[in-house]
Every structure is written in structure tokens, then in C-alpha cells.
C-alpha positions as CSV (number, residue, x, y, z in Angstrom):
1,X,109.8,84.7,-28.0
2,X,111.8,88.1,-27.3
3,X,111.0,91.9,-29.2
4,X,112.4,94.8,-28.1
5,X,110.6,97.0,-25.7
6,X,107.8,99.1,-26.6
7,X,106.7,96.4,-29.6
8,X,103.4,96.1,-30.2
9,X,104.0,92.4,-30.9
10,X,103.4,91.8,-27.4
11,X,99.7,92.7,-27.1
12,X,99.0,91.0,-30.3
13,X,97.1,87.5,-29.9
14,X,98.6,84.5,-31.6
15,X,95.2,84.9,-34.1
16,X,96.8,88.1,-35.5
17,X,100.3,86.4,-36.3
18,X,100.4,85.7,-39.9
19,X,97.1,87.6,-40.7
20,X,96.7,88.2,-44.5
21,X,97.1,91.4,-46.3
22,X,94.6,93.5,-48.7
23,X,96.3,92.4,-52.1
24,X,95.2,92.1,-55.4
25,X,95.8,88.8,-57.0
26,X,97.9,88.1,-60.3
27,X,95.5,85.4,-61.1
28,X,92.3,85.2,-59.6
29,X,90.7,82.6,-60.7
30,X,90.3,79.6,-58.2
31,X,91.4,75.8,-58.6
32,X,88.6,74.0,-59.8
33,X,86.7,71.7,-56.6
34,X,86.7,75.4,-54.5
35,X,85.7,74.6,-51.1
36,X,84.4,76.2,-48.1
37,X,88.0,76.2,-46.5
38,X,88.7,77.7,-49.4
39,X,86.4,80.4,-49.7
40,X,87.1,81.0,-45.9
41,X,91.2,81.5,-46.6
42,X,89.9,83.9,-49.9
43,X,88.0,86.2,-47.2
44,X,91.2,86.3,-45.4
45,X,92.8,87.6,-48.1
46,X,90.4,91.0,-47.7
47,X,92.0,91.3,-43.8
48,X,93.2,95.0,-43.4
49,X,96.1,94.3,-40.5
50,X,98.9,94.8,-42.9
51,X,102.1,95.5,-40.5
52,X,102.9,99.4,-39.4
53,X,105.4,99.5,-42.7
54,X,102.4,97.9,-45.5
55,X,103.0,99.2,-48.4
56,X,100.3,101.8,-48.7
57,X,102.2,103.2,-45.5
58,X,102.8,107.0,-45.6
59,X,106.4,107.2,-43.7
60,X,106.4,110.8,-41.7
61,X,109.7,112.2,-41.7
62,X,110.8,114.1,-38.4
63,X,112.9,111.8,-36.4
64,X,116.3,112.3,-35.6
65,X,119.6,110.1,-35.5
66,X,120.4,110.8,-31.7
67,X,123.3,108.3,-30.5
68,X,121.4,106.3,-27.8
69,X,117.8,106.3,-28.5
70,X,117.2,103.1,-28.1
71,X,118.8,101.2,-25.6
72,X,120.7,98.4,-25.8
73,X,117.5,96.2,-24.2
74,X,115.6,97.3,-27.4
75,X,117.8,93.8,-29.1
76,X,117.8,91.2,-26.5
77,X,119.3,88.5,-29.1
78,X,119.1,86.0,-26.0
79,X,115.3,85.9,-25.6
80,X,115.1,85.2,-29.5
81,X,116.4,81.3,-28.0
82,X,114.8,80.8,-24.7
83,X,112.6,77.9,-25.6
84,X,111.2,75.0,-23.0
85,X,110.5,72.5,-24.8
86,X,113.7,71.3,-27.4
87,X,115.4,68.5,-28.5
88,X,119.3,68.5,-30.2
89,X,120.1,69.8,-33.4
90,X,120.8,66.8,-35.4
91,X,123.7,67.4,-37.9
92,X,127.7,66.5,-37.6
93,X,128.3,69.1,-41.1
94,X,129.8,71.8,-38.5
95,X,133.5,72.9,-40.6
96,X,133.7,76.3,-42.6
97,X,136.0,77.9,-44.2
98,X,137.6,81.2,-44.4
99,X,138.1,84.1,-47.2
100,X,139.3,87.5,-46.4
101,X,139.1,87.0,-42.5
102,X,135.2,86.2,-42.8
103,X,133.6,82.3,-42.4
104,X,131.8,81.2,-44.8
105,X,129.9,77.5,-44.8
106,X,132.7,74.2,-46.0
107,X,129.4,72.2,-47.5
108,X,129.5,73.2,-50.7
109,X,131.5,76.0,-50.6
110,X,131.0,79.6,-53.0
111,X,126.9,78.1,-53.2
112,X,126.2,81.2,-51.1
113,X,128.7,83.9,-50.6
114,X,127.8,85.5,-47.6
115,X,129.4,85.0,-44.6
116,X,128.0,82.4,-41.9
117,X,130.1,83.8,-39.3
118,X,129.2,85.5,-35.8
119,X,128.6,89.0,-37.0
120,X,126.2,87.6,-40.0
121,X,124.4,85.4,-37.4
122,X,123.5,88.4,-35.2
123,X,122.9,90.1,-38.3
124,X,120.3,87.7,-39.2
125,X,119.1,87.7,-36.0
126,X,118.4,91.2,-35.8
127,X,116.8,91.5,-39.0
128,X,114.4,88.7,-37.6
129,X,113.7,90.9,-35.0
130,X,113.5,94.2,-37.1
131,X,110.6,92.1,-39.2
132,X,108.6,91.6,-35.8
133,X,108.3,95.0,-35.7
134,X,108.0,96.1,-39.1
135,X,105.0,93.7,-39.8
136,X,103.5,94.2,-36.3
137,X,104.8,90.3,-35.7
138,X,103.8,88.5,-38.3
139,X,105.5,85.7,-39.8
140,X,104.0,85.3,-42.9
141,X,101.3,86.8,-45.2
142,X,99.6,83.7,-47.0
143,X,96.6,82.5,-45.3
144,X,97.6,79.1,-44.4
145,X,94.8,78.7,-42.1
146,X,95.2,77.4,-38.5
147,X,95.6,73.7,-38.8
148,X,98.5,73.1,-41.0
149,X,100.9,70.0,-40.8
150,X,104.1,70.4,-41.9
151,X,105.9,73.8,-43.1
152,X,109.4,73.9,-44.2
153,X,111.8,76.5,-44.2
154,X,114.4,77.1,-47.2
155,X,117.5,78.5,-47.0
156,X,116.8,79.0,-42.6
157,X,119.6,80.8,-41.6
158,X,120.1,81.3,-37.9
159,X,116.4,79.0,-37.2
160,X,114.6,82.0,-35.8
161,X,111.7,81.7,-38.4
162,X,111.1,78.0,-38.2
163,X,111.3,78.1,-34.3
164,X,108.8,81.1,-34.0
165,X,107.0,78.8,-36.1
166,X,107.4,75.7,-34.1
167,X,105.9,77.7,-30.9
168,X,102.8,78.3,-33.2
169,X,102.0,75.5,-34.4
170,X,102.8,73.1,-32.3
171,X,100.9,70.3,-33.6
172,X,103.2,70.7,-36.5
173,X,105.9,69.5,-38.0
174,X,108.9,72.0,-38.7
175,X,112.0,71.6,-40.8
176,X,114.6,74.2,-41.4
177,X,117.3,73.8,-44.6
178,X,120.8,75.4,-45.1
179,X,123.8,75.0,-46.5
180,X,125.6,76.2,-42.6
181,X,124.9,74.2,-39.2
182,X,124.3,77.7,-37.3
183,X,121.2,77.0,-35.9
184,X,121.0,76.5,-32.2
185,X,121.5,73.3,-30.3
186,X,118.8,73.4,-28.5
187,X,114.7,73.8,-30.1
188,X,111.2,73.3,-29.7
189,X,110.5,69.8,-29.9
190,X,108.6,70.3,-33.0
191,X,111.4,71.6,-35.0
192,X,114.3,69.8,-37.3
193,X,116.8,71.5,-38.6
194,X,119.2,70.0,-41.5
195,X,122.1,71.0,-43.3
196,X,121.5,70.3,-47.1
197,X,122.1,72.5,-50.5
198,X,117.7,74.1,-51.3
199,X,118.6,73.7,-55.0
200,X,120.1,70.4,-55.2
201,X,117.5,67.2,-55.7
202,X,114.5,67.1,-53.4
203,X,115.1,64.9,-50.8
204,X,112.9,66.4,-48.1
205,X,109.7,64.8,-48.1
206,X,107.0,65.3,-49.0
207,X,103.1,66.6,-48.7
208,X,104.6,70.0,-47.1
209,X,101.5,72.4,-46.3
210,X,103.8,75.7,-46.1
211,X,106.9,76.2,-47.7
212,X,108.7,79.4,-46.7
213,X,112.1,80.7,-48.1
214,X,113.0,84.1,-46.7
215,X,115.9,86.6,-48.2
216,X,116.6,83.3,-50.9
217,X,115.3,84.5,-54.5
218,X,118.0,86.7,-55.0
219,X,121.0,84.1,-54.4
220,X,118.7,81.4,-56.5
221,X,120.6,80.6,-59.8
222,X,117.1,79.2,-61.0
223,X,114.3,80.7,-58.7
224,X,112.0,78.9,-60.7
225,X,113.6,76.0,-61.1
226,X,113.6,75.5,-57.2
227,X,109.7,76.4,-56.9
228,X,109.1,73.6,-59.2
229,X,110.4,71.0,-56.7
230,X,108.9,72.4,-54.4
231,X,105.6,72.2,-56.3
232,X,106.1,68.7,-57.3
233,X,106.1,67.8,-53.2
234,X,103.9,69.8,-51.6
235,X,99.9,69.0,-50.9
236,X,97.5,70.5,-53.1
237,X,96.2,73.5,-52.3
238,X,99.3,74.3,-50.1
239,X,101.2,77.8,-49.6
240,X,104.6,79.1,-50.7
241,X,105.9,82.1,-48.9
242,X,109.0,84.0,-50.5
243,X,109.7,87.4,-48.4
244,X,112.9,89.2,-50.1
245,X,114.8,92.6,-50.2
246,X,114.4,93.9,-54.0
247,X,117.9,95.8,-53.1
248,X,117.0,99.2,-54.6
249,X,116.7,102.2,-53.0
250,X,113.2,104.2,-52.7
251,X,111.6,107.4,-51.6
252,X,108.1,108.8,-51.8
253,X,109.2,112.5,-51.6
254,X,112.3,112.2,-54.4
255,X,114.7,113.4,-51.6
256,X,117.2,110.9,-52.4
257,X,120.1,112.7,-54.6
258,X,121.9,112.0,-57.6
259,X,124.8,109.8,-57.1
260,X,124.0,108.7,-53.5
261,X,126.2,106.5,-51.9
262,X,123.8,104.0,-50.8
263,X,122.1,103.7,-54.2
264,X,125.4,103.3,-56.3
265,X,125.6,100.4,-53.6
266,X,122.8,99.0,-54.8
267,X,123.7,99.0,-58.2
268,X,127.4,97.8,-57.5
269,X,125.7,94.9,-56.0
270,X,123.4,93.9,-58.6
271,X,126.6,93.4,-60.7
272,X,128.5,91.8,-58.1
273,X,125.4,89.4,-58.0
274,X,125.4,88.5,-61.8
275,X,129.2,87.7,-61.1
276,X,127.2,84.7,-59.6
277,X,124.7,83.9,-61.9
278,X,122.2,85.7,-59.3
279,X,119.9,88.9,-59.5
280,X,120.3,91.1,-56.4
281,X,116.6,92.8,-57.5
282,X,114.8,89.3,-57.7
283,X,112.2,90.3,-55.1
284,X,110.5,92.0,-57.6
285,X,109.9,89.0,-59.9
286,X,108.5,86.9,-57.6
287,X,105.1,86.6,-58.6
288,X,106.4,85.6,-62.2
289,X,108.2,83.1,-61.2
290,X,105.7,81.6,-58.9
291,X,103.7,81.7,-62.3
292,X,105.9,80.3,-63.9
293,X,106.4,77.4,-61.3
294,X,102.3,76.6,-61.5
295,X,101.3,78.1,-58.9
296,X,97.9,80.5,-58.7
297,X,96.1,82.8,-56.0
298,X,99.4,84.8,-56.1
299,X,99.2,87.5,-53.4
300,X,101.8,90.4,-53.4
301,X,102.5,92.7,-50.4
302,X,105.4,94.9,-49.7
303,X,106.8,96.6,-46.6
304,X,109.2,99.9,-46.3
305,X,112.2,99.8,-44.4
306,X,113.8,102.9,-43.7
307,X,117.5,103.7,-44.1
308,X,118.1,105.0,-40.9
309,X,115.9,107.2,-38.3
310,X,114.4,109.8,-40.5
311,X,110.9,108.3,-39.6
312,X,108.9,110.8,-36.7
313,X,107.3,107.7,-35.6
314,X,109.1,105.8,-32.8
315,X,108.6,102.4,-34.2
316,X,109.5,103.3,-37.7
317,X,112.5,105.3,-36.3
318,X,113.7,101.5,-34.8
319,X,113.1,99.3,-37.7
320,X,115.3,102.3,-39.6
321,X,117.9,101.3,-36.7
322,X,117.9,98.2,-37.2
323,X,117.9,98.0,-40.9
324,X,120.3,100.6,-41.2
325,X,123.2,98.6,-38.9
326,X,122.1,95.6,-41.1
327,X,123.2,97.0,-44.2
328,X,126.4,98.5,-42.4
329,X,127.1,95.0,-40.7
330,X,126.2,93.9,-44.7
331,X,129.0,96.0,-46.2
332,X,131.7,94.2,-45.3
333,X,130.1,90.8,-46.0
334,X,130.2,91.4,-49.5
335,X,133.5,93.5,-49.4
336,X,135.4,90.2,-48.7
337,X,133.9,88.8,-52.0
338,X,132.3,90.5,-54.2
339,X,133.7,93.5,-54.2
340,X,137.2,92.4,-54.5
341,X,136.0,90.5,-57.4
342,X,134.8,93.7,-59.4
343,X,138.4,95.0,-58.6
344,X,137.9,97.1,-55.8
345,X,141.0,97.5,-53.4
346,X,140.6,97.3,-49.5
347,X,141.3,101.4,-49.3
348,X,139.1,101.9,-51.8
349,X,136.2,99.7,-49.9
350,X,136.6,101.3,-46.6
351,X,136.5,104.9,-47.9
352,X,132.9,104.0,-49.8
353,X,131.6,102.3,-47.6
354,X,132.2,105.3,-44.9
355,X,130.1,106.9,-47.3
356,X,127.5,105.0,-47.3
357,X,127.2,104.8,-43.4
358,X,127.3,108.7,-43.3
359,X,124.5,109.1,-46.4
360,X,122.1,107.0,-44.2
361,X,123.0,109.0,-41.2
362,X,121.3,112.4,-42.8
363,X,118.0,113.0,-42.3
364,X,117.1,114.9,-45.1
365,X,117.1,111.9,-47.4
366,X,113.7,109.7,-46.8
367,X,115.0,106.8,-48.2
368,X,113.9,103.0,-47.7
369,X,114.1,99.4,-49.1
370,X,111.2,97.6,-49.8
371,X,110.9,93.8,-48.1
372,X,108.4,91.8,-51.3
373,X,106.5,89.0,-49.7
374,X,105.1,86.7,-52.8
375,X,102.7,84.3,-52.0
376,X,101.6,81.5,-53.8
377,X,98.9,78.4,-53.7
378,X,99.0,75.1,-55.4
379,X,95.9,74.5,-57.4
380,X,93.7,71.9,-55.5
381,X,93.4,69.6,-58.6
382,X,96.8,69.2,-58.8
């Protein structure tokens, strides 16, 4: 799989991939019947290789916003596909729909309003990448151990995830849910990808080792609801993985100002998501409703993503890249919808959202989001 240049993803061994972070767990007591594979996957709990970004992560400020630092090779979206071994993505759901000039997904349409379109896609895509870096390429915290089965993936988006996952593991089996038939045609053999609404009835098997659900919680009208079925099919003492945005702004040196653009865009969009029935700052909650769904051993990490290129540290300064096109490539997703539907005209849009762009563009403000990754284990006795 593809990183930009200079990531240190590409010295890592495949050992170091999903290594599990120094957390302290909501519940720690262990399923009754605890086991030696499960006292080994409680030591990795104690492993120290937390990502660049971890949350304990002091972010140096220094860097500038020179046009043209990284070049456009640093995003190679066409090495994030180059696989060997594939077979054909099996789906015939492939109509959308349009609103506002953007596509959005026909199956089920206004489950998810976000925009399934090219410029998402390579939106997605990037952040994939950006996430590489940012947790020194890792694809998961939960210590799943090196022999699982079958992993799913909810609410997968452009694939990338499950395929990384697919090269892996490949003695596994790999299935990837959405409501849109982006994914790619071609994928590792390993890998299934189908087109089918994450909160409707289970239908997806069962005895599922690992289930994964990345940027989901926040556009769940029952989070919990959702982690009970998966619950209900998933071995005992498997994992569940939820890594979201919690879509506030944050600083550790109180540089951000009153009334900044970027955080009255945050709060704009938590109301835009209740217009839904969803919480734009969900991320946070995550180990409740993992709680709340049964599960125990709940591990919480976080990660920092700057706005922009304040970091002095090169790799910080190119996650802040990346995440700060994201959010501009984000601004007009949710200007075709949700905006519009809190009364805000197009002139109006374009002139805040100009704002926004130039407030992450100064780099006296040390702002970042924060990326939550809530783990969670079903109790062996289950």
C-alpha cells in the first residue's frame, strides 16, 4: 500500500501495525474464564507505540504555511489501489442521486447526507492516508491479536481500510458495508464489499472477530442501538473498533480566539447534525455507549490533528495539510445540505466558509481536532 514520501510507515514491520496504546480502561475487570491469550492481549494493552499525534503528544508550533511544501507525490491516491491479488466487486446498487450539484448515494437516500461523489471519495481517501501518518500506520488500536478470522468493516466508504486489512491478514476473511457502491472494482481476494444500510437488521453473518466502524458514531441515529447487533453476532471475546472526529476545536496553548471561524463551524454543525437526529460530537461518548452495548475492557486513545501547518515538525506539518484540505473539501459537502437547511443562503456560505479557510491558514492559532478511537471486548462468557 501507497504513503506519501518521507512516512515512517514504510520502515515499520507489519508487527507494529495495529500495536495497542497505553490506556486506562473504563472497566477493568476481566470476563470470567481469563485465559493466557487473554492475559497476553492485556500486556498489549501496556505497549508504548502510540502514533507521532497520541494524545499525550506535545505539538511544537513553528511551521509555516508555504504554498508548495509538499509536493504533489506526498498523495499518490493511485498506489492506495494497486493490489495483485483481487477479485470483482460484487454489487449491481450503482445509481445516485443529486442535491445541490453534489451526488449523494440512491439506496436509501437522506440515511447519510454527505456526498458520495468524486471529490468526497478523494476526500476519504486522503484522510485514509493522513491517518497512516498520524498514527505511524496503524489501522487500529485494539489488540486483536495476530490470528483473527473474520473482521468487518461498517459504514467502509471508499474500501481503503478493509483492503489494508485484507493485505494483513490474509488468512482472513474481510467484508466492507455502505449504503454507496464506491469501492473499487478490483480487491484482494480476501475482501467483500456490499452495499447494505449498518443500522438496518443484521444480515451479515455471524461470529465476526473484529468489527470496525470508522468516522460512523456521529451519523448513527442509535449508536448504541447498532453496537448491540453487533454484539449479538460477534464471537466472544471479540473486538469493536470505533475511531471518530469529536468535531470540536482544541488547543493546548489557548491561542484559539473568541469567535473563530472554524469553531463557530463546529458548533453550526452540531446543530445541523441534530437536524438529523445525529450528534456531530459523538466521538466523545464512545466508551458509554460501548458500555451501554455490553461490552467491557474498554480502551480509549485519542490523536491530534492539526488545523493547518502550524506544527515545526515536518510530519505533523503534513497531517495538518491534509486535514486541513479535508475540512475545506468538507465545507461544501455540508453546504449543499445542511446548511441550506438552517437557512443559510449560497452568498452567505461562500463568504464564511472563505473564513474559515483563511483562520486555518494563520499560524498563530495552534489549533487541532482530536480523532477518539474507542475500543471494546465482548466478555468471553458471553
Amino acid at each position: 500500500m501507497g504513503s506519501p514520501t518521507g512516512s515512517k510507515r514504510s520502515s515499520r514491520s507489519d508487527s507494529e501495525a495495529g500495536a495497542a496504546p497505553r490506556s486506562s480502561p473504563i472497566n477493568k475487570s476481566s470476563p470470567p474464564g481469563h485465559s493466557d491469550d487473554q492475559r497476553h492481549l492485556d500486556e498489549e494493552l501496556t505497549a508504548e507505540n502510540l502514533g507521532l499525534l497520541h494524545g499525550d503528544a506535545i505539538i511544537e508550533p513553528g511551521g509555516s504555511d508555504e504554498d508548495g511544501e509538499f509536493s504533489p507525490s506526498e498523495f499518490d491516491a493511485e498506489s492506495l489501489s494497486n493490489f495483485s491479488d483481487s477479485t470483482s466487486l460484487n454489487s449491481s446498487i450503482l445509481q445516485h442521486s443529486f442535491v445541490n450539484g453534489r451526488r449523494y448515494h440512491r439506496y436509501r437516500h437522506g440515511r447519510y447526507p454527505i456526498p458520495n461523489d468524486d471529490a468526497e471519495q478523494n476526500r476519504e481517501d486522503m484522510l485514509h492516508t493522513m491517518m497512516l501518518e498520524a498514527t505511524d500506520g496503524k489501522l487500529y488500536y485494539a489488540p486483536i491479536g495476530d490470528h483473527i478470522q473474520k473482521i468487518i468493516d461498517l459504514g467502509t466508504g471508499t474500501g481503503l481500510w478493509a483492503m489494508d486489512m485484507g493485505d494483513k491478514f490474509r488468512g482472513a476473511e474481510i467484508l466492507g458495508i455502505d449504503l454507496s457502491p464506491i469501492q473499487p472494482q478490483w480487491v484482494p481476494a480476501n475482501v467483500t464489499f456490499i452495499i447494505d444500510d449498518v443500522e438496518a437488521e443484521w444480515l451479515n453473518g455471524d461470529d465476526w472477530d473484529f468489527v470496525h466502524l470508522r468516522n460512523m458514531i456521529p451519523v448513527m441515529k442509535s449508536p448504541v442501538d447498532l453496537l448491540k447487533q453487533a454484539y449479538d453476532h460477534m464471537k466472544p471475546g471479540g473486538w469493536v473498533e470505533l475511531q471518530d472526529v469529536d468535531g470540536d476545536v482544541h488547543s493546548d496553548d489557548d491561542t484559539v480566539p473568541d469567535g473563530w471561524p472554524l469553531k463557530r463551524f463546529t458548533e453550526i454543525l452540531l446543530e445541523g447534525f441534530a437536524k438529523f437526529g445525529t450528534n456531530a460530537h459523538a466521538a466523545v461518548f464512545g466508551g458509554q455507549y460501548l458500555e451501554e452495548a455490553g461490552f467491557v475492557n474498554i480502551q480509549h486513545n485519542y490523536i491530534k490533528l492539526p488545523y493547518g501547518t502550524w506544527p515545526k515538525d515536518k510530519v505533523m506539518r503534513l497531517v495538518g495539510m491534509y486535514y486541513r484540505i479535508a475540512c475545506e473539501e468538507f465545507f461544501p459537502a455540508v453546504g449543499a445540505i445542511h446548511f441550506p437547511m438552517l437557512g443559510w443562503e449560497k452568498d452567505e456560505m461562500e463568504i464564511f466558509f472563505m473564513q474559515c479557510r483563511q483562520a486555518m491558514r494563520d499560524p498563530k492559532v495552534h489549533a487541532y481536532g482530536k480523532m477518539h478511537f474507542w475500543s471494546g471486548q465482548k466478555p468471553l462468557d458471553a
